[in-house]
C-alpha positions in Angstrom: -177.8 80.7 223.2 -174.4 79.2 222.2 -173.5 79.1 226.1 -176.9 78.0 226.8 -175.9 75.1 224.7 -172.4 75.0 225.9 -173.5 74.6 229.6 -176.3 71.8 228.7 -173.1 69.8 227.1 -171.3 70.3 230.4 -174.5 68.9 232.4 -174.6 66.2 230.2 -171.4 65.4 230.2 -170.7 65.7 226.7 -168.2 68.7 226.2 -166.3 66.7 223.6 -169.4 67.5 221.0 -169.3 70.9 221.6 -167.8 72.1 218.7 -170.3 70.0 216.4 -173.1 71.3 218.5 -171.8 75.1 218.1 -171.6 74.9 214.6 -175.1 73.4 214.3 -176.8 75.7 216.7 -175.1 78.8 215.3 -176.1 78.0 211.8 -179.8 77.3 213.0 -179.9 80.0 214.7 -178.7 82.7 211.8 -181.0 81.1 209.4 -183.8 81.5 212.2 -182.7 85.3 212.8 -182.0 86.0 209.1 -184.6 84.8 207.0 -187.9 83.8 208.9 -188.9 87.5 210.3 -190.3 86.1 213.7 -189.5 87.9 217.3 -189.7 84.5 219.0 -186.8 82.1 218.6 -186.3 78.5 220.5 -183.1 76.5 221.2 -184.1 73.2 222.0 -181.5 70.4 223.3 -182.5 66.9 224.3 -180.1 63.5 224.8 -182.0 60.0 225.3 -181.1 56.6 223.8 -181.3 57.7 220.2 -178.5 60.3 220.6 -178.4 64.5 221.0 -180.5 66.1 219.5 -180.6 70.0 218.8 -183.8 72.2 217.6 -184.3 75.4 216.6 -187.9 76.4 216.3 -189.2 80.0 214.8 -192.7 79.3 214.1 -192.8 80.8 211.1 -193.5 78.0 208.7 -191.3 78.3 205.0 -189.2 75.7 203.1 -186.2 75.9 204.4 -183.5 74.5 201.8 -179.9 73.9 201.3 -177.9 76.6 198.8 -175.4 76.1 196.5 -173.8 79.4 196.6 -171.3 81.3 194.2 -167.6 80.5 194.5 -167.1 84.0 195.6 -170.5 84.1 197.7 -169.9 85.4 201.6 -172.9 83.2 203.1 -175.1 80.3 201.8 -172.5 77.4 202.8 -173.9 76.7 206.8 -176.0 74.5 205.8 -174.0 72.4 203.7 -171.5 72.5 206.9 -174.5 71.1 209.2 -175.0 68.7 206.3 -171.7 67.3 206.1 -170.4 67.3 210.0 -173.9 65.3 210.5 -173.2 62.7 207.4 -169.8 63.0 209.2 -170.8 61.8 212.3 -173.3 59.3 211.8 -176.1 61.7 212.4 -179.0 63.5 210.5 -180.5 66.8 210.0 -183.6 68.4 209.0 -186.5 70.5 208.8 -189.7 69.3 210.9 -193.4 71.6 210.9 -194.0 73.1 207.3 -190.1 74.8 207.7 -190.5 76.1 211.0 -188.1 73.6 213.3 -184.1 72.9 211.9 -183.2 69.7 213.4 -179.9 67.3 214.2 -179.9 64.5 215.5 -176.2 62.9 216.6 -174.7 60.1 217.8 -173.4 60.3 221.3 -169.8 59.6 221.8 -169.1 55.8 222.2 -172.6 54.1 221.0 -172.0 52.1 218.0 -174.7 53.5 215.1 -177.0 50.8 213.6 
C-alpha cells in the first residue's frame, strides 16, 4: 500500500509530500492491521481544493485514541507522530464512522491555509 500511495503522489504530482504521506499511511495502516481484527483493509487517497487527503478504512467500528506510552515503551507513539507532522503542516487528522476510518487531511504544497 505504501507504493500504492507513493505512485498516486507521483500522478499527482506531489512527490515532495511523500514522506508525510508514508508516515501517515503506515501508521494507519498498523493500527488498522494491529488492533481492529478485520480481513478487509482500505487505503483511500483523494486531492481537491481543500488539500490531500489520506484514509484508512477497516470497518470495524472502535474508539480509536491517541496513547501516551511509557518512556521505555516500543510502540504507542505513531499516532502522536501523525498528530504532530499534521499540526506541523497545517493539516488535521482524525477518526470518521464510530472508529472505523483514520483520516488526514494536508495542505498541498504552495496554497496558503486559511
Amino acid at each position: 500500500m505504501r507504493r500504492i500511495a507513493a505512485a498516486r503522489l507521483r500522478y499527482c504530482g506531489l512527490e515532495s509530500m511523500t514522506d508525510d504521506v508514508m508516515l501517515i499511511v503506515s501508521e494507519f495502516l498498523t493500527n488498522a492491521l494491529q488492533h481492529s481484527g478485520t480481513a478487509e483493509i482500505s487505503l483511500a487517497i483523494t486531492v481537491d481544493d481543500e488539500g490531500l487527503r489520506v484514509r484508512v478504512r477497516d470497518d470495524m467500528p472502535g474508539t480509536g485514541a491517541v496513547r501516551s506510552p511509557e518512556d521505555g515503551a516500543e510502540s504507542g507513539r505513531g499516532l502522536l507522530l501523525v498528530d504532530a507532522l499534521a499540526k506541523e503542516r497545517g493539516g488535521e487528522w482524525g477518526f470518521g464512522d464510530a472508529g472505523a476510518e483514520a483520516w488526514c487531511c494536508l495542505p498541498l504544497p504552495g496554497v496558503r491555509q486559511r
